[in-house]
C-alpha positions in Angstrom: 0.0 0.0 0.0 2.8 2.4 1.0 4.2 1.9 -2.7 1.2 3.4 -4.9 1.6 6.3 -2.5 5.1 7.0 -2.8 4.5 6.9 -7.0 1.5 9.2 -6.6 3.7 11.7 -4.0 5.9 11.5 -6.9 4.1 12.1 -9.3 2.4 15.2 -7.7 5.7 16.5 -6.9 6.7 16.2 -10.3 3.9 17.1 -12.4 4.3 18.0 -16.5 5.8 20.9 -17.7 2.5 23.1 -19.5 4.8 23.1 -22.3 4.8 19.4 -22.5 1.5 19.0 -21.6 0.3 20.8 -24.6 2.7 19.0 -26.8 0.9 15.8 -25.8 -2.5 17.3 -26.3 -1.5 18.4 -29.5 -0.4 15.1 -31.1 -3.2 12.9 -29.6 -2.4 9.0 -30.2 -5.5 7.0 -32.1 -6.1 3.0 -31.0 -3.4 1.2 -32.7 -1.2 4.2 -33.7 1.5 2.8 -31.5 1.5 -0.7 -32.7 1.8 0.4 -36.6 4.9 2.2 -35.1 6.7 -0.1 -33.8 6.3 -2.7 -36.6 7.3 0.0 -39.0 10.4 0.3 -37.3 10.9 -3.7 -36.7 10.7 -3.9 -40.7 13.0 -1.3 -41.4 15.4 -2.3 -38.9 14.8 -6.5 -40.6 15.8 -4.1 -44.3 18.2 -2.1 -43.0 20.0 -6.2 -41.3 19.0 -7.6 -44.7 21.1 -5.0 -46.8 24.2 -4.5 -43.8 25.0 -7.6 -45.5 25.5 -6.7 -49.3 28.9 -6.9 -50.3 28.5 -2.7 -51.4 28.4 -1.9 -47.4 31.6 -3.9 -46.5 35.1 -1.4 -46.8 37.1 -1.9 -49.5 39.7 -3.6 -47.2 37.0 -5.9 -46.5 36.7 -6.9 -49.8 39.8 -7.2 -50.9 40.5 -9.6 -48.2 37.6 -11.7 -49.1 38.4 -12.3 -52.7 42.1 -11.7 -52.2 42.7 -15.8 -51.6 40.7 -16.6 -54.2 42.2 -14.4 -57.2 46.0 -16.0 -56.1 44.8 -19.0 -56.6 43.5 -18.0 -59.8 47.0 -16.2 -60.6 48.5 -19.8 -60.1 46.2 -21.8 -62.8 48.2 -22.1 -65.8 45.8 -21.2 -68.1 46.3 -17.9 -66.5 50.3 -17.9 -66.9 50.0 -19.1 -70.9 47.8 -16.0 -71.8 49.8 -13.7 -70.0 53.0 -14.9 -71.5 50.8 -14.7 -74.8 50.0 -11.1 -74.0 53.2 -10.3 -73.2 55.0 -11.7 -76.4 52.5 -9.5 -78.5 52.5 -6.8 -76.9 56.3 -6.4 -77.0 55.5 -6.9 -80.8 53.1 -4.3 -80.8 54.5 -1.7 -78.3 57.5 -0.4 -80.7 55.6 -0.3 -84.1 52.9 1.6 -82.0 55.2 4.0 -80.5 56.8 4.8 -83.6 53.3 5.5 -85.4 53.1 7.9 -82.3 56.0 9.7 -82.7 55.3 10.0 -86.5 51.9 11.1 -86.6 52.5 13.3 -83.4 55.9 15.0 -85.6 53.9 15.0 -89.1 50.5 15.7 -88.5 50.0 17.8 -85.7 53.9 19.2 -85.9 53.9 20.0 -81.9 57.4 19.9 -80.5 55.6 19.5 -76.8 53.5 16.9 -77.8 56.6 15.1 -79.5 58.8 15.3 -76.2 55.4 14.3 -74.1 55.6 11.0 -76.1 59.3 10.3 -75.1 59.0 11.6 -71.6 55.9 9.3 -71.2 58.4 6.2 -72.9 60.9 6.8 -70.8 58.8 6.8 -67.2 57.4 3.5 -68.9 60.2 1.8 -69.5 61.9 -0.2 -67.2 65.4 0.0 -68.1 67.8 0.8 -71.2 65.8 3.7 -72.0 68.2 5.9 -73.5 69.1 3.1 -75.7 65.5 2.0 -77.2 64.4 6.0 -77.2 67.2 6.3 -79.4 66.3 3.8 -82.2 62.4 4.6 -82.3 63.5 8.2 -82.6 65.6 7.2 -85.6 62.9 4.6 -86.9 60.0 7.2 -86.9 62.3 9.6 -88.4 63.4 7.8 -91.2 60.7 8.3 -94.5 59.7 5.2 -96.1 57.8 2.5 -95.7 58.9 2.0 -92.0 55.7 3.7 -90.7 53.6 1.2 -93.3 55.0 -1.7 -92.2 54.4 -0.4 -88.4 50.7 0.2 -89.0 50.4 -3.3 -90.4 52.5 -5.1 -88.4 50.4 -3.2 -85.2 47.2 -4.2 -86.9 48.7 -7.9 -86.9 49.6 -7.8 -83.3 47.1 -6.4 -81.7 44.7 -9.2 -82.5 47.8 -11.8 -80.9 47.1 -9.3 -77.8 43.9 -9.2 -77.3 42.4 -12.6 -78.8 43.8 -14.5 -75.4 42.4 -11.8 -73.4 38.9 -12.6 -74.7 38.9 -16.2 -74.3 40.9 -15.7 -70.6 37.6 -12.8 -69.6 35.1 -15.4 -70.9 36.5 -17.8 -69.2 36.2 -14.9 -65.9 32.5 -14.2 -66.6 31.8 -17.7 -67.2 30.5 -16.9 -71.2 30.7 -19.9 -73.4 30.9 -18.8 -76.8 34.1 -16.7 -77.9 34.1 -14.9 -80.7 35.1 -15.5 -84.4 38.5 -14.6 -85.3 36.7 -11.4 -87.7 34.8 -10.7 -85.2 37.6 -10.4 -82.6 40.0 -9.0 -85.1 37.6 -5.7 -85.6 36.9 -5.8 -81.4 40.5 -5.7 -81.5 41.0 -2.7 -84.1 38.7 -0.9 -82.3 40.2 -1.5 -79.1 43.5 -0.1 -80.5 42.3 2.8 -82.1 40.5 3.6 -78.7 43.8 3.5 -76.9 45.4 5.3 -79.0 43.3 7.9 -79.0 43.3 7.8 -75.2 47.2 7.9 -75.5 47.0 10.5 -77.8 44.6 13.1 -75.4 45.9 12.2 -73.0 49.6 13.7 -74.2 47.9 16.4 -76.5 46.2 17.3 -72.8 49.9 16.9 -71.0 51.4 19.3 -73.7 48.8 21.6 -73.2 49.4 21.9 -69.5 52.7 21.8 -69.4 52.6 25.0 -71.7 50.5 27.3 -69.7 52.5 26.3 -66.4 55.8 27.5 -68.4 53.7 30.8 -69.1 53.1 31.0 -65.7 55.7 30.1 -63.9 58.2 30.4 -66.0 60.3 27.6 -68.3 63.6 27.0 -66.5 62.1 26.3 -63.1 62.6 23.3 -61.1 58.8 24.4 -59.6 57.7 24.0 -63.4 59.6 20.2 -63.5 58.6 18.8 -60.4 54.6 19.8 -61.3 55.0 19.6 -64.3 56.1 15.7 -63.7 52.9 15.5 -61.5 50.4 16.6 -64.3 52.4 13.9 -66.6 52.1 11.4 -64.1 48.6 11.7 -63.2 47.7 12.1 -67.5 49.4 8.6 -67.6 47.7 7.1 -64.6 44.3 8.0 -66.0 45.0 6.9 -69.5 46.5 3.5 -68.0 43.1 3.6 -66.1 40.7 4.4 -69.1 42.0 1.5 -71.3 42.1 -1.0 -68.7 38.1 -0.4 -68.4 38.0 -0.6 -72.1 39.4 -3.9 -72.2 37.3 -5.4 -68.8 34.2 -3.5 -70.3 34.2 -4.3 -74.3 36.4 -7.3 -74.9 34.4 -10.5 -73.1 31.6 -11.9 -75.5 29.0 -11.0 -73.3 27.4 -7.6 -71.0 29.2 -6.5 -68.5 28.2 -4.1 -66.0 29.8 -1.3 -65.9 29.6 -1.1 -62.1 31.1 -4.1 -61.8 34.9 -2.6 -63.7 35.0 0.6 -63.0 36.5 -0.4 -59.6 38.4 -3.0 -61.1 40.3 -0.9 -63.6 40.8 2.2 -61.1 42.4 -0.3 -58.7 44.2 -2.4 -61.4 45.8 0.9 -62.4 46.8 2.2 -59.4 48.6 -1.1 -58.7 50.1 -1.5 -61.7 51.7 1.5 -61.4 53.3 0.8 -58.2 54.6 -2.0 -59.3 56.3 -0.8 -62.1 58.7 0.7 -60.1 59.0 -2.7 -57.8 59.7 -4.0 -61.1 62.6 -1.4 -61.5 64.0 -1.9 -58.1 64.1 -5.8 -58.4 66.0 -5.1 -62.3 69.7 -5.0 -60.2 68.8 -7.7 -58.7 67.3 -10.2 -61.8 70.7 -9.2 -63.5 69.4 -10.0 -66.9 72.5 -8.4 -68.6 75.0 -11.3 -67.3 72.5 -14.0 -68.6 70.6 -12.7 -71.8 73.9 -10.0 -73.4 72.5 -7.6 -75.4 69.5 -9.1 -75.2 68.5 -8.0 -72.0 66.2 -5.2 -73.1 63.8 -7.3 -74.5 63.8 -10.0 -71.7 63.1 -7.1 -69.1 59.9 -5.9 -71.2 58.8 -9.5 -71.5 58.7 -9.9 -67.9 57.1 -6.4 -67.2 54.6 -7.2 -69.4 53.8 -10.5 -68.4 53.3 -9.0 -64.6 51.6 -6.0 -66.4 49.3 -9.2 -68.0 48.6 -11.1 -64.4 47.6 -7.7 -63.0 45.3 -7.6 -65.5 43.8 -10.9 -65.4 43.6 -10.4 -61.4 41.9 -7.5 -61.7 39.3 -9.2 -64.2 38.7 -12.1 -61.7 38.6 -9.7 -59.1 35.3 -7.4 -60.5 34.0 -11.1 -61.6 33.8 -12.4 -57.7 32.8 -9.1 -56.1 29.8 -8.8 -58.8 28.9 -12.4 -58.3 28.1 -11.8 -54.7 26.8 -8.4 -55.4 23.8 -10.5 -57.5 23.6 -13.4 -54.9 23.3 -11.0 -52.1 20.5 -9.6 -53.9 18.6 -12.5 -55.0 18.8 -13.6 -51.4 17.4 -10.0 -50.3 14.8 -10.3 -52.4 13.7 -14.2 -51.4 13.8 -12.6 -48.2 11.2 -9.7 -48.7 8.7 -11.8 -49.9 
């Protein structure tokens, strides 16, 4: 008995604020009102658990962890290693007849003496060693008139199909499409693929030249300001580019749609990480010692290996977008099972 009193001295003592009072008698509750509350809020906590779980709301560390197991032991198939070395042997086939079409169309065409060092600066942060020594000789190749820069559009027109026709069948295999394409069929895919990157290549130096111009204006040209940002805006032309083609090739070469939400990430990462190990790849170079072993032929040994890394980067990245989209769809059909 002494409780209910002690509550009802209480409440007396304490009685409501006439502010809150008429807040209460402003919002008046109807029968039920309460109840439809609270199992709105049950169901939107049961969506908001249902969708914590979508592999969009994990971190990117997350992620990469997840998959991270799985794409080595893709790396290690050997399927994988005979169309990177496949991509690799091509694209050393295709690199010089392509950089020499550069350098010629850049000198006769659009006769820009920025655009023209742009080209060799950009070849000589790419290359991973002897670059004097190769500058040199596709300087004298794309100078020389004749049917040098013929034979280069052919032979690139050749080799680029060598490039990326193991690249399709290795990103169907990725996707899990069944049907590759034709060999005409993936020899215009493959034209267009290498006009598209050259075009890239070529903004993106026309865009360099053109940057690099207006910061000599402004700062002024014999400035080692001007050199170190002007080496930034290079750098960061490149990185894009590098960037823009890899989506090309996730996006437009498998025999099949892919979404474009699924590569974007892919080729921003892949990019980033190829990059970085590039210069790995230039720091390990003392150590391979492929001058004792290969003579003179050490310049083309090193670009085989770099681009067979450059390849396996690319493949990983492929599987990579692949396994993250392929939870992305299962999470979702599972969602949706769910919210029936």
């Amino acid at each position: 008995m002494n409780r209910p009193l002690r509550s009802s001295a209480l409440v007396a003592a304490n009685p409501p604020k006439p502010r809150e009072t008429k807040e209460l008698q402003a919002t008046p509750l109807r029968p039920g009102a309460v109840a439809r509350q609270l199992l709105a809020e049950d169901e939107k906590d049961e969506k908001q658990e249902l969708f914590r779980h979508l592999p969009e709301s994990y971190s990117l560390a997350h992620r990469l962890r997840r998959h991270g197991w799985s794409t080595l032991r893709y790396l290690m198939q050997t399927e994988v290693h005979t169309y990177a070395f496949s991509v690799a042997a091509n694209s050393i086939l295709s690199l010089f007849p392509f950089i020499v079409l550069m350098l010629t169309v850049v000198r006769r065409v659009f006769h820009s003496h920025a655009m023209y060092n742009v080209v060799l600066e950009l070849l000589r942060d790419y290359l991973p060693s002897n670059k004097d020594f190769v500058i040199r000789n596709l300087q004298f190749l794309a100078g020389v008139k004749g049917r040098g820069q013929v034979l280069s559009l052919a032979m690139l027109l050749i080799t680029s199909t060598g490039v990326f026709l193991p690249l399709e069948v290795a990103l169907n295999s990725i996707w899990g499409f069944k049907k590759n394409r034709s060999y005409l069929m993936n020899l215009l895919v493959s034209l267009g693929l290498a006009l598209g990157c050259g075009c890239l290549a070529m903004l993106s130096i026309a865009l360099t030249a053109q940057n690099l111009k207006m910061l000599g204006l402004v700062i002024g040209d014999q400035n080692i300001v001007l050199r170190g940002v002007g080496f930034i805006v290079m750098k960061a032309s490149a990185i894009l580019a590098t960037i823009a083609i890899y989506f090309l090739i996730y996006w437009l070469l498998p025999h099949g749609k892919v979404p474009v939400r699924a590569v974007l990430p892919a080729a921003i990462i892949t990019g980033l990480v190829s990059e970085v190990a590039k210069y790995i790849y230039i720091l390990a170079l003392p150590g391979l010692n492929f001058q004792e072993v290969y003579g003179p032929f050490a310049v083309s040994v090193s670009l085989i290996f770099w681009s067979f890394w450059s390849g396996m980067l690319l493949l990983g990245g492929a599987y990579l977008s692949a396994a993250e989209h392929a939870d992305r769809v299962l999470a979702r059909r599972e969602t949706a099972a769910a919210n029936r």
